[in-house]
N, CA and C atoms as an extended XYZ file, in Angstrom:
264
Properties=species:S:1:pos:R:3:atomname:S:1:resname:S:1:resid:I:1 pbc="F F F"
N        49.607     -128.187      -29.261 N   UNK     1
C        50.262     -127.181      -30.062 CA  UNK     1
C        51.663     -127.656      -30.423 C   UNK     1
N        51.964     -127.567      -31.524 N   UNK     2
C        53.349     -127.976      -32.110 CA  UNK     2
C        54.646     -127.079      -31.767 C   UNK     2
N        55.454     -127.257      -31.635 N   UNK     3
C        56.792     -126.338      -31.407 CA  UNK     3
C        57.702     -127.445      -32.156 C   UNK     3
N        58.411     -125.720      -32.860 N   UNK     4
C        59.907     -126.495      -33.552 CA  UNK     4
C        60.867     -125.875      -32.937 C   UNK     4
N        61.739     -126.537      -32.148 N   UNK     5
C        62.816     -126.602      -31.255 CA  UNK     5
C        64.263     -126.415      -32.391 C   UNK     5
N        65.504     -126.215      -31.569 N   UNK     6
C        66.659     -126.031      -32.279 CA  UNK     6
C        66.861     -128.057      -33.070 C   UNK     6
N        66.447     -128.908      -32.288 N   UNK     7
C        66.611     -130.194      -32.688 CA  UNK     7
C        65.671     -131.494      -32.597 C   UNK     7
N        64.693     -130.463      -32.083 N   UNK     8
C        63.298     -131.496      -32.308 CA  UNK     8
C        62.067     -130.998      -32.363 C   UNK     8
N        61.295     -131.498      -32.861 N   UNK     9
C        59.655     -130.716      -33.267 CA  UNK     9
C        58.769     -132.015      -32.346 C   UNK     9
N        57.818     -130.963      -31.526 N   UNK    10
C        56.990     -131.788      -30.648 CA  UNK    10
C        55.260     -131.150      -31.185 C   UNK    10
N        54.556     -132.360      -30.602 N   UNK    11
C        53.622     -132.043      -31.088 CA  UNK    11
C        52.956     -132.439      -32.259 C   UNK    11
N        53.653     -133.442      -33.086 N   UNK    12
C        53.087     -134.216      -34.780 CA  UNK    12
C        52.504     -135.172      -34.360 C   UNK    12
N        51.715     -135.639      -35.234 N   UNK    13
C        51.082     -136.321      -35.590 CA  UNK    13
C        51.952     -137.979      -36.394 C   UNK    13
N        51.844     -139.224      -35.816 N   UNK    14
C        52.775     -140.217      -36.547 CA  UNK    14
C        51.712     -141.200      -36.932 C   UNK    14
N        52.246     -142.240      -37.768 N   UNK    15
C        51.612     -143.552      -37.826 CA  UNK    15
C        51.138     -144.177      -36.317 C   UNK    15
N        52.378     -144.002      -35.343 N   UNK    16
C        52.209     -144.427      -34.050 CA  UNK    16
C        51.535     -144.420      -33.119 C   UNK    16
N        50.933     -142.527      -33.734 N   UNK    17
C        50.031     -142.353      -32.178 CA  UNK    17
C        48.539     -141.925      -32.729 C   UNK    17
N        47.569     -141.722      -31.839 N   UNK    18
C        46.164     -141.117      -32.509 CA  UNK    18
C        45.811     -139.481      -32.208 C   UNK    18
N        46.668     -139.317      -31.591 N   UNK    19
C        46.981     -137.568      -31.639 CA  UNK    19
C        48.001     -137.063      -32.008 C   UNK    19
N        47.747     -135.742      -31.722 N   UNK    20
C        49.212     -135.187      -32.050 CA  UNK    20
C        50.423     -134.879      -31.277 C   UNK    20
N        50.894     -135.628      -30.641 N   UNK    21
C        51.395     -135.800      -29.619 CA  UNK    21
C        53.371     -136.229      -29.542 C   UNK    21
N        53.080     -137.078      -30.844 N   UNK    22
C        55.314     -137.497      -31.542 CA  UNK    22
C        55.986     -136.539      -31.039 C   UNK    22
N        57.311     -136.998      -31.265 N   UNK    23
C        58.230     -136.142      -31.304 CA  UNK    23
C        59.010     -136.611      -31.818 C   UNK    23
N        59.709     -135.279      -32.417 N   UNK    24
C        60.448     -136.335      -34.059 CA  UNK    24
C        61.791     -135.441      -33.912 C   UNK    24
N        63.237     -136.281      -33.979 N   UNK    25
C        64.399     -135.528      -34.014 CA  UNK    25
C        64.426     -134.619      -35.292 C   UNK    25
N        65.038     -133.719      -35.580 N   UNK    26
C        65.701     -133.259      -36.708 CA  UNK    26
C        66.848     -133.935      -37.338 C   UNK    26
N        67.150     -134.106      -38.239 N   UNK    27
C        68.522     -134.925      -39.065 CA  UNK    27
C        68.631     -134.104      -40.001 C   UNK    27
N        69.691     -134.533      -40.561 N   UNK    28
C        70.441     -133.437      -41.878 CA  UNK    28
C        69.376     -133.618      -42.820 C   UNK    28
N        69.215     -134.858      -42.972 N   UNK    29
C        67.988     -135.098      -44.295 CA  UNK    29
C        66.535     -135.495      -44.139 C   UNK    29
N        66.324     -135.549      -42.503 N   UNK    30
C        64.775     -136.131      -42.419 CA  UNK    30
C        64.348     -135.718      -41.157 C   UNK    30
N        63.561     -135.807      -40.825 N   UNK    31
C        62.915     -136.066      -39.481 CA  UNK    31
C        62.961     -137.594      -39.104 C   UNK    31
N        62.715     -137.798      -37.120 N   UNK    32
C        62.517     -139.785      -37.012 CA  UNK    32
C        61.865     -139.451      -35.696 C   UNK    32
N        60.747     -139.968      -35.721 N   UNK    33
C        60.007     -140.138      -34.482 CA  UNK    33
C        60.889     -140.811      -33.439 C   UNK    33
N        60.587     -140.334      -31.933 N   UNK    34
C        61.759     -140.728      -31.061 CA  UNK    34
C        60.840     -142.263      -30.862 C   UNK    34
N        59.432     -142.366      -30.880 N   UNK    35
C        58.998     -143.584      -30.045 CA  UNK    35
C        59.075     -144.817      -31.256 C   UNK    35
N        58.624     -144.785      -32.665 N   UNK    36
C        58.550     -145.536      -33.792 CA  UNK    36
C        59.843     -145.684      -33.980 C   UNK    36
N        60.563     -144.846      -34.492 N   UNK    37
C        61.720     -144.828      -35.547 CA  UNK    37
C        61.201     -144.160      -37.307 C   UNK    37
N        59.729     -143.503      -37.013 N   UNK    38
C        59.115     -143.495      -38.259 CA  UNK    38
C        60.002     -142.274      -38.769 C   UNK    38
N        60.931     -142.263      -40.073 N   UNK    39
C        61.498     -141.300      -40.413 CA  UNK    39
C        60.647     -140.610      -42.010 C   UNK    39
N        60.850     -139.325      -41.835 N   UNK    40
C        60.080     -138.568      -43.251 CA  UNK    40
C        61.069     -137.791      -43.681 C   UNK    40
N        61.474     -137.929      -44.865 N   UNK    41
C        62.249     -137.175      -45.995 CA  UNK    41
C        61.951     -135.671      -46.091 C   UNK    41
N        62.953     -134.735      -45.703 N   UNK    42
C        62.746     -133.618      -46.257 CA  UNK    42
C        63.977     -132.697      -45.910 C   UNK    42
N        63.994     -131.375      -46.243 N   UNK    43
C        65.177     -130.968      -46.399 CA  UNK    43
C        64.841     -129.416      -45.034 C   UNK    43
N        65.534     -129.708      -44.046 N   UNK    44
C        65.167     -129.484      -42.421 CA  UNK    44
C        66.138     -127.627      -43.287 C   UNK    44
N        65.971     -126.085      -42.384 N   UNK    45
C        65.255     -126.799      -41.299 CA  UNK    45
C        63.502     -126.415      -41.352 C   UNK    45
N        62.583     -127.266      -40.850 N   UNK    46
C        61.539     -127.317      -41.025 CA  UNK    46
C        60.600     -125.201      -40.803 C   UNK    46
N        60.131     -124.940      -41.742 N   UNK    47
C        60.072     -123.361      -41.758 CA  UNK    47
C        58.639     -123.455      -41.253 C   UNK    47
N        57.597     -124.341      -41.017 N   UNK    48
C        56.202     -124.417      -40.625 CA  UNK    48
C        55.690     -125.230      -40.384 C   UNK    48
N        54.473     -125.626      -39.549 N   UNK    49
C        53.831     -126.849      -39.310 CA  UNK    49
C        52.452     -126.283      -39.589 C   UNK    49
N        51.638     -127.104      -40.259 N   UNK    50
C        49.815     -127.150      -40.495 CA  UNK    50
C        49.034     -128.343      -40.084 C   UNK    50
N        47.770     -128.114      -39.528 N   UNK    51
C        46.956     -129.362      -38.991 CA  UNK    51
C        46.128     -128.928      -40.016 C   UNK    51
N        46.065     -130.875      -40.944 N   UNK    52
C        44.961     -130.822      -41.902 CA  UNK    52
C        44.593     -132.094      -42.162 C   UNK    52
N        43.288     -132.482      -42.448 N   UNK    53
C        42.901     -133.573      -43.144 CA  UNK    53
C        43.900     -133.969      -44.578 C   UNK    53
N        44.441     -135.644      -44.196 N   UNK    54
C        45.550     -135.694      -45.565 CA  UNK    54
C        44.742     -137.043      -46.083 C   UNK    54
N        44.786     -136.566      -47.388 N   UNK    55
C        43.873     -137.595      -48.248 CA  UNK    55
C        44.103     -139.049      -48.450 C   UNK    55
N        45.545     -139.416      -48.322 N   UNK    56
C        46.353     -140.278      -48.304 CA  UNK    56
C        45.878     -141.150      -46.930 C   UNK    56
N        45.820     -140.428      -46.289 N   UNK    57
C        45.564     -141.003      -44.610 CA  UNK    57
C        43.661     -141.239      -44.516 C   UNK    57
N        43.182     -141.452      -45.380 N   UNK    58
C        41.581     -141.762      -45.311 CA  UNK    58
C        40.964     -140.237      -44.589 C   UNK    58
N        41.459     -139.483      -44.987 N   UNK    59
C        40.806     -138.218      -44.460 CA  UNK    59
C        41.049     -137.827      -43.073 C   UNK    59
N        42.185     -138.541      -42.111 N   UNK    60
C        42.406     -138.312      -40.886 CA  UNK    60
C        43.305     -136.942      -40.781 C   UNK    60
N        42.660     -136.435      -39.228 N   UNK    61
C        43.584     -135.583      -39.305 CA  UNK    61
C        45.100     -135.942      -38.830 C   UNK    61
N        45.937     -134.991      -39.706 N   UNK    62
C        47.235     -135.500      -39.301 CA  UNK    62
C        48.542     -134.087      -39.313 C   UNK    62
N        49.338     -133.575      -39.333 N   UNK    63
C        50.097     -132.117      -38.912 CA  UNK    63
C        50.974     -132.689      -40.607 C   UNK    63
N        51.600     -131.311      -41.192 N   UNK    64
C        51.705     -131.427      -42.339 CA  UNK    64
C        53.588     -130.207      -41.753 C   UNK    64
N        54.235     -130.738      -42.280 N   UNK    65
C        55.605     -129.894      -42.300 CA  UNK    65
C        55.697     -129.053      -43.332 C   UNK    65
N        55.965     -128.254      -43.214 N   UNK    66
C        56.646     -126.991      -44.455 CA  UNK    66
C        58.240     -126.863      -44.413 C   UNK    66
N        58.921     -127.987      -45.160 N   UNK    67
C        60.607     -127.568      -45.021 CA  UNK    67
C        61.085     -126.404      -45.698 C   UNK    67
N        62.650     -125.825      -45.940 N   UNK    68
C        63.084     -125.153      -46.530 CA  UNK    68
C        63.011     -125.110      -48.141 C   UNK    68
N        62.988     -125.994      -48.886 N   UNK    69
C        62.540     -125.798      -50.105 CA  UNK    69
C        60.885     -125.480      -50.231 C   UNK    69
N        59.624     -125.537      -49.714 N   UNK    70
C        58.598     -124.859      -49.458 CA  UNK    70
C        57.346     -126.588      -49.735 C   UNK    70
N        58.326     -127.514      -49.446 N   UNK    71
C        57.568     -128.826      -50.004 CA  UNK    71
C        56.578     -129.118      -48.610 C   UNK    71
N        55.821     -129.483      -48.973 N   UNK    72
C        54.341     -130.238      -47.793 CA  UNK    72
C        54.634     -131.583      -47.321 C   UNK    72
N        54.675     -131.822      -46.440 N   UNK    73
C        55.218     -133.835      -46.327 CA  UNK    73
C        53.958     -133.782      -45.095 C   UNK    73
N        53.378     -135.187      -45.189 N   UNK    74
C        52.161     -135.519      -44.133 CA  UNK    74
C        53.421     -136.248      -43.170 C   UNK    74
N        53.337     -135.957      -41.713 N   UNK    75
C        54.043     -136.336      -40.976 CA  UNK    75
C        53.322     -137.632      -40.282 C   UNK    75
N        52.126     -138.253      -41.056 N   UNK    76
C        51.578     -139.438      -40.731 CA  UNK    76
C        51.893     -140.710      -41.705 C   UNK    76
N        51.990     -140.427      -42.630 N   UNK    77
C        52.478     -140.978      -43.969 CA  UNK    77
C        53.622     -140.804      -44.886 C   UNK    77
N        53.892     -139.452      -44.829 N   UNK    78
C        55.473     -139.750      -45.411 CA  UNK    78
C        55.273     -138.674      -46.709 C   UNK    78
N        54.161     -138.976      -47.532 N   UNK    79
C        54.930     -138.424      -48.755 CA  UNK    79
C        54.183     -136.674      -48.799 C   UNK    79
N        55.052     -136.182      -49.722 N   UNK    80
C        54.529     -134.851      -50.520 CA  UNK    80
C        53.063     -134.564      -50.824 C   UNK    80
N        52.051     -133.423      -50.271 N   UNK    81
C        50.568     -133.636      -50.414 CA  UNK    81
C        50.681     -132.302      -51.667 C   UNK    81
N        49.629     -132.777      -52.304 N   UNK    82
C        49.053     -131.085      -52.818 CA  UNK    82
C        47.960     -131.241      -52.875 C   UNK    82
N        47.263     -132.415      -52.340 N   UNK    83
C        45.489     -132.378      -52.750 CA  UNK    83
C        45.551     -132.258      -50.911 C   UNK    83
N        44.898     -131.330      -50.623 N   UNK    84
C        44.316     -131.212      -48.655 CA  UNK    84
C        42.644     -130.952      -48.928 C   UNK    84
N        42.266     -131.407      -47.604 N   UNK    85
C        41.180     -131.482      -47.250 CA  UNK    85
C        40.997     -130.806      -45.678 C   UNK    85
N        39.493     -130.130      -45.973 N   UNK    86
C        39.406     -129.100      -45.039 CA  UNK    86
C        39.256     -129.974      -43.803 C   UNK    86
N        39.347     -129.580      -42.596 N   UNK    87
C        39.384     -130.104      -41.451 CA  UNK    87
C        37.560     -129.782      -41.324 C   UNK    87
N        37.060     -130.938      -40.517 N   UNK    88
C        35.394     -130.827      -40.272 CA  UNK    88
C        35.062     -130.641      -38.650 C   UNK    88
């Protein structure tokens, strides 16, 4: 289960690991995995987290952020989704 903390969100999904398991600081402008360094662009502070199949990622599942402007970022890959796929 994911939790977003005052300065870190536990519980994502990274390039790094095969669960959902990261933990990624908060920054003014991004998130950064504490174990990679994998950082994702977005504008904190993060208002939701979703577990979904991301198309980008070969259909894996991977946890999806909802920042303050209302944008989707795959926290396995990095960029902005609008095509999702149902979880099986």
């Amino acid at each position: 289960m994911s939790r977003i903390l005052k300065d870190k969100i536990e519980g994502l999904y990274c390039k790094c690991t095969k669960s959902d398991v990261a933990i990624f600081n908060i920054l003014e402008d991004r998130i950064k995995c504490i174990w990679c360094g994998n950082e994702i662009k977005c504008n904190p502070p993060i208002e939701f987290i979703r577990k979904e199949a991301c198309v980008d990622c070969e259909g894996m599942k991977s946890t999806f952020i909802i920042d303050s402007t209302g944008q989707k970022i795959c926290t396995r890959c990095g960029s902005p989704k609008y095509k999702i796929l149902k979880l099986k």
